[in-house]
N, C-alpha and C positions, 0 to 999 in steps of 0.2 A: 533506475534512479539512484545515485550518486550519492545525491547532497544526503545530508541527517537534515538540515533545514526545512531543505523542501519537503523531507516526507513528516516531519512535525507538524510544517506549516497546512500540507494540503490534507492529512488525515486529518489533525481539529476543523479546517476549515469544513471539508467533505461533511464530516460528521456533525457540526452546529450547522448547515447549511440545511440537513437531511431532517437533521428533528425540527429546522423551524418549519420546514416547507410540510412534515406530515402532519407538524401541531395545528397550522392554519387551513390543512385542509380537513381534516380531522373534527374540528370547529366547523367549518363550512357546511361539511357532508351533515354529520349530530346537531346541527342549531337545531331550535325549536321554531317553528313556523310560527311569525308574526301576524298577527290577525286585527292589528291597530289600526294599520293602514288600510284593510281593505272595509273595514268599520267605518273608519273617516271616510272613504272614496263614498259608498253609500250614501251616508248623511249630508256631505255636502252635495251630492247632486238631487238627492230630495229636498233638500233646503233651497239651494239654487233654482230649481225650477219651480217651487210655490213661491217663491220671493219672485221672480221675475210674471208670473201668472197673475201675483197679486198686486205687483208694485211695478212690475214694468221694466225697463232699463236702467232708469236710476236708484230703484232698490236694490236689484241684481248687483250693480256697479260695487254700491255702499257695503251689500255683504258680502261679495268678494275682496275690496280690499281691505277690507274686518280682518277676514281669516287669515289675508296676508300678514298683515302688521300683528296678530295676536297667538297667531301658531304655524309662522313662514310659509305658511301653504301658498302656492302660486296656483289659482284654479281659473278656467275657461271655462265658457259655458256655448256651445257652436249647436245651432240646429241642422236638420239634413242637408242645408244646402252648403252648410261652412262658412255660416256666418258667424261672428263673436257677437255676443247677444246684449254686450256690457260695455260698448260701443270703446272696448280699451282695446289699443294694436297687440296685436297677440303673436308670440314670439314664432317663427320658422317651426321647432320642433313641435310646439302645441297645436297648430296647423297640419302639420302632418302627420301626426296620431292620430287627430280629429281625424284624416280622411283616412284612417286606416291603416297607417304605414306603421317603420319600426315603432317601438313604444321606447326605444334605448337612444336618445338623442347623442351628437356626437360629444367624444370623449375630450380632457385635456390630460396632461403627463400626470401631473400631481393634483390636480384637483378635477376630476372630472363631473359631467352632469347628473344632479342627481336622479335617481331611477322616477318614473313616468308613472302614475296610473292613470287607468281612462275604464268608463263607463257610460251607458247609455240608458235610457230610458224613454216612455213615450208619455205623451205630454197628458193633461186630466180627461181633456174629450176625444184623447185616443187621433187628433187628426198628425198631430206633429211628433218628431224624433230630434229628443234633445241626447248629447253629448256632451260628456265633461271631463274634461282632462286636469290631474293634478298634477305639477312639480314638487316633489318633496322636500324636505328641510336638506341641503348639501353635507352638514354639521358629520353627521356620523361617520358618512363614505366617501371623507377626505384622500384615504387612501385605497380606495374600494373603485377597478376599474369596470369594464365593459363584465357583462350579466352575471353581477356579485364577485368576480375575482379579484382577488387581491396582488396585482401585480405591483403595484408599487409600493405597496408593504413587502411584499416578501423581496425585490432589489432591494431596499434596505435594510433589509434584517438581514441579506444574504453581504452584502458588502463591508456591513457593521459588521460581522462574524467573522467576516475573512480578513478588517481589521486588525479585531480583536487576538486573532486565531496567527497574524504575522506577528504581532509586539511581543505573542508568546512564544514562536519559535524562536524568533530574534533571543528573547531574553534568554532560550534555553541555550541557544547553541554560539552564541557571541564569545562565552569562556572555551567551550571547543575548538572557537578556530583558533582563539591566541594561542590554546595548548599546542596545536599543529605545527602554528607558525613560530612558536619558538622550540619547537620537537625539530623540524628542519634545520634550522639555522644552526640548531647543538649539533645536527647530523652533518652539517655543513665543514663546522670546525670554529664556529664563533661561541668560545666556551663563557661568551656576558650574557648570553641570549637566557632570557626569564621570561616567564607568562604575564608580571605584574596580577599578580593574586592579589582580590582586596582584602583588606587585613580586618576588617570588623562588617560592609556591608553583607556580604553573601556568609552563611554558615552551610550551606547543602554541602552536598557530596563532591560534585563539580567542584564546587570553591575549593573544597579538600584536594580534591586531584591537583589541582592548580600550583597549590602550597605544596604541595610533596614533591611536584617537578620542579619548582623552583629551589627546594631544598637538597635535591638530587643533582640538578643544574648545581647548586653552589660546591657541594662534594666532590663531584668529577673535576671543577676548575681548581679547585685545593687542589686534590691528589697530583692530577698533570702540573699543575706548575710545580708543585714540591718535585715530582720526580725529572722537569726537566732543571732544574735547579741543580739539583743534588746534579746530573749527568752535567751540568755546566762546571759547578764545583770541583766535583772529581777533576774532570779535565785539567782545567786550570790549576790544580793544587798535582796533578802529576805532569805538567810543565817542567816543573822546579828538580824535581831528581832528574828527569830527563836533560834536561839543561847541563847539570853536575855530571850525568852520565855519558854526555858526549865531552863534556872536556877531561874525564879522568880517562875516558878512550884515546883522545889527545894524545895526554903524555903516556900512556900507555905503548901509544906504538913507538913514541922515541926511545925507549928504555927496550922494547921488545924484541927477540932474535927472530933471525928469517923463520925458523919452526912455529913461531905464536901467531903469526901471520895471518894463516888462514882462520885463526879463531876468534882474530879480533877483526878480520873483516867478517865473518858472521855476527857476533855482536854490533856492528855498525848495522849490517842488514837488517835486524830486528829492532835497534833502536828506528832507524828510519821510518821501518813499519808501523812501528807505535805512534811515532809523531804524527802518521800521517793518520792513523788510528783516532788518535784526539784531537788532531784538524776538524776528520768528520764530524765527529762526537759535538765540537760547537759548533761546527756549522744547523748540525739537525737542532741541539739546543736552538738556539738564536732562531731556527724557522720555525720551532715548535712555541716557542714565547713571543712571536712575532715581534719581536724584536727589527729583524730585516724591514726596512722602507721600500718598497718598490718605487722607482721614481718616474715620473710620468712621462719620459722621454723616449722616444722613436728609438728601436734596436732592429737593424738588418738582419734578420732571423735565416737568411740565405747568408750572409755573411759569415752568421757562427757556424753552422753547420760544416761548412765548405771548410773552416777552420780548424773544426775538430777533426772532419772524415781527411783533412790532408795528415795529419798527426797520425791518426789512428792506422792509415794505409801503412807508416814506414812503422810503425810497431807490429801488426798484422805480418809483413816480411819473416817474423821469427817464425809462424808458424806454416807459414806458406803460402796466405791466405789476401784475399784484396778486399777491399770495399768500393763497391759500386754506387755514386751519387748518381742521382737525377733530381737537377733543381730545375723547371719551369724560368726561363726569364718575366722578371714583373716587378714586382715589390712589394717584398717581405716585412714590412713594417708592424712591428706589435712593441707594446709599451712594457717595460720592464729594465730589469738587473741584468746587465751586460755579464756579469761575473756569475750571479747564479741562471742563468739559461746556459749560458757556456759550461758552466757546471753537471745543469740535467742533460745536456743532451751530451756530453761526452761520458758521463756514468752509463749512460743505454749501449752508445754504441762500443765501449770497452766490453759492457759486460757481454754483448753478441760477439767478440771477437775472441772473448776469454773460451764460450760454450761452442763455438762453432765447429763444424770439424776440419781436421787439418787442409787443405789445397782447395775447400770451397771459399764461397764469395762471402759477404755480408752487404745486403742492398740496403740502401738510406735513399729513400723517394721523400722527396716535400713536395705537397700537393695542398691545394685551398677547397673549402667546402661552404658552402650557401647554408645557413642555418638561423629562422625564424626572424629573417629577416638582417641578418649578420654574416661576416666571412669568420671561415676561421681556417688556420695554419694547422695543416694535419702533417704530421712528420711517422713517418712509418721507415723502421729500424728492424730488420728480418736476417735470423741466421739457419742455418744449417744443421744447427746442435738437435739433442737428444729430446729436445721440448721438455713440458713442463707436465705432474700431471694436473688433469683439469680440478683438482678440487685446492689445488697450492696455489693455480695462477693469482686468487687476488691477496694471499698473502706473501707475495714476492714482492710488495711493496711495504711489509712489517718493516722495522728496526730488528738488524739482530737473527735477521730472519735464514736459514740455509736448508738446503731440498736433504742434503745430509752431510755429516761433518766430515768425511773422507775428501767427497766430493767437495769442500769449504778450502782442505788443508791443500788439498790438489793447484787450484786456483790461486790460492789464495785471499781470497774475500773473505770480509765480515758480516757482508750479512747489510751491511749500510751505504751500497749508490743509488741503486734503486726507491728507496727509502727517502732519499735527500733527492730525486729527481720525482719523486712524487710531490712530495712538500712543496718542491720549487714551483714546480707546476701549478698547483693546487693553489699558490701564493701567488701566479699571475694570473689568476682567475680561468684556469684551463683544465686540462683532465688526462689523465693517463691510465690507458689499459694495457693489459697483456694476452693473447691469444696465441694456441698451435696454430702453427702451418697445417695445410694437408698434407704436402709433402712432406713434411718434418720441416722441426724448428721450431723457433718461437719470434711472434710479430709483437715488437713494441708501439705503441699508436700515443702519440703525443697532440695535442691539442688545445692550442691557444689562440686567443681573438684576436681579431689583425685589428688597425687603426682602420677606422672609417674615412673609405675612400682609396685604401690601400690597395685591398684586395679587387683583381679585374676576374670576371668571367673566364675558367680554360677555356673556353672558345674564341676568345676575342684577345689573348695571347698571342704573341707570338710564335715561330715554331718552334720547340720545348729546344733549350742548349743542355745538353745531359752532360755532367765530366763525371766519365770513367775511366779508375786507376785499373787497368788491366796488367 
């Protein structure tokens, strides 16, 4: 059992359920044996049978419905043949005591019949046998069913408890779940997500946790925006030498002799690097302030790919190396930024062709997958390289992030495509892993939700058109 609720709810329920049932039985077993009743049963069948000895039927009649009207007793008076002696119609059950039968006439849910007694006696010259049956007053064992049990007292005291016994789960665990569900959604990446802590009803402990997350909540969204601010700032305020630095490179090379040449086409090299340096730097800004709008328009997700892996095959060329598509014929429709998808998915397949090794492949499969009721566009991006090891893979999506800095200066990377195709990802509501090959390598898994109605069954496909750059 899972819930915190339910085990609130069913430990008070179990346990008020347990003391009522042992209190009323408890009671039942220890009453004192009432001796009123069978006092009364006595007297009135002594009295009944001298009244009817002395006075006949219509004495009989007069003080039985005496005792009706004056102490609810419903009393019969039947001699051995089963006759009523008080010439009144006498109900089904009083008739069937009379002959002997149960004494417990039948029951109703909520009010059932009150308990029976019966007695007998023989008559003053010994020739007759009279019989008396009483109905007692119903008042007390309203809720009192068949022989003294109290079943429909204990379902409402058992139902009432378990009432009672939910309103207090509830009450307890209602601030739990908002903690959860706004603990998610921070984990999600929505840094407005708050508990709504009430500010004067609740003072418990709970309330307090509540106000702490939402205080911690507010802190984390300070910091990250401050710090994607500041990484937006920078950038932009190192625009402006940048700027200045390629046009004093400009005139630099008109004034320059063939010996300075090469040094000022390195400095061009590194300026380039830089810009392209603080390209990223807003792009990851602007997705980390969600700034970027994704627009709700159809993008051929087969389209980009096939765009990118054409690109990346004649760059691949330098190292010797090819890229292998396999696109499915169908339609690739999923809703997004033409510009930043084309973005993620060419940071993966670059960075598989940077680690790969020399005269091997890099395969790019896009394949669709059935999930809770949804499709989604899985793109799988596999190289040949040295892998990752397992305890780096989920920080190869950090900012900044590199497995070691030789290895950084080797490449050249910063540390930020991966990083900016997480984000992207993550910004069209999809998801990005990293995993070894068994063979060696490392598989990128990209994963985003197609348009409803997009995505058709691989089976009911056509036969796959695979383009491969061999």
């Amino acid at each position: 059992m899972k819930s915190l609720f339910l085990r609130i709810f069913l430990s008070f329920w179990i346990a008020q359920a347990l003391f009522l049932v042992l209190a009323i039985l408890v009671t039942i077993v220890f009453r004192p044996r009432n001796s009123t009743w069978e006092a009364l049963r006595t007297t009135v069948l002594n009295d009944a049978v001298s009244t009817y000895e002395e006075a006949g039927t219509h004495g009989l009649r007069n003080y039985l419905e005496n005792l009706d009207h004056t102490q609810h007793v419903r009393a019969y008076l039947f001699d051995e043949k089963g006759n009523e002696l008080s010439n009144r119609p006498a109900p089904e059950w009083a008739i069937r005591v009379a002959s002997g039968g149960p004494r417990i006439p039948h029951d109703g849910f909520l009010f059932p019949a009150p308990p029976v007694q019966r007695d007998s006696r023989a008559s003053s010259d010994g020739k007759h046998r009279y019989t008396v049956v009483l109905g007692l007053p119903p008042g007390p064992r309203v809720f009192i069913g068949p022989r003294g049990v109290p079943f429909t007292g204990l379902i409402i005291g058992v139902v009432t408890s378990g009432l009672v016994c939910y309103l207090l789960a509830w009450f307890l665990t209602k601030p739990i779940v908002r903690l959860r569900t706004a603990a998610r959604q921070l984990a999600a990446g929505d840094l407005t997500a708050r508990t709504g802590a009430p500010a004067s009803m609740r003072r418990d402990e709970v309330a307090g946790l509540m106000r702490d997350f939402d205080a911690m909540a507010e802190r984390i969204e300070t910091l990250l925006k401050a710090q994607s601010r500041l990484l937006n700032d920078i950038s932009h305020e190192l625009r402006s030498p940048l700027a200045r630095l390629n046009v004093a490179l400009g005139l630099a090379r008109q004034r320059a002799s063939v010996e300075s040449a090469d040094m000022l086409d390195r400095i061009e090299l590194e300026a380039s690097r830089l810009n392209e340096l603080i390209g990223r730097i807003l792009t990851l800004a602007r997705l980390e302030d969600g700034e970027q709008i994704a627009p709700q328009t159809p993008v051929a997700l087969d389209e980009i790919v096939t765009s990118v892996t054409e690109d990346a095959e004649f760059e691949a060329q330098a190292r010797r190396c090819h890229v292998r598509t396999s696109i499915p014929e169908g339609d690739w429709k999923v809703r997004g930024n033409p510009s930043l998808l084309h973005s993620a998915v060419e940071n993966v397949v670059r960075n598989a062709i940077r680690y790969t090794q020399e005269g091997t492949s890099v395969g790019v499969e896009l394949t669709s997958e059935a999930k809770a009721g949804a499709h989604e566009a899985v793109l799988r991006v596999s190289d040949s390289g040295p892998g990752v090891p397992r305890e780096a893979l989920a920080k190869l999506f950090e900012p900044f992030y590199r497995l070691d800095d030789a290895r950084g200066r080797q490449t050249g990377g910063v540390g930020l495509g991966l990083a900016i195709t997480e984000r992207a990802v993550r910004f069209h509501g999809g998801k990005v892993v990293a995993s070894n090959r068994d063979a060696g390598g490392l598989v990128v898994e990209i994963r985003l939700p197609m348009i409803s109605g997009a995505a058709v069954d691989q089976n009911q496909r056509e036969p796959m058109a695979a383009v491969e750059h061999a």
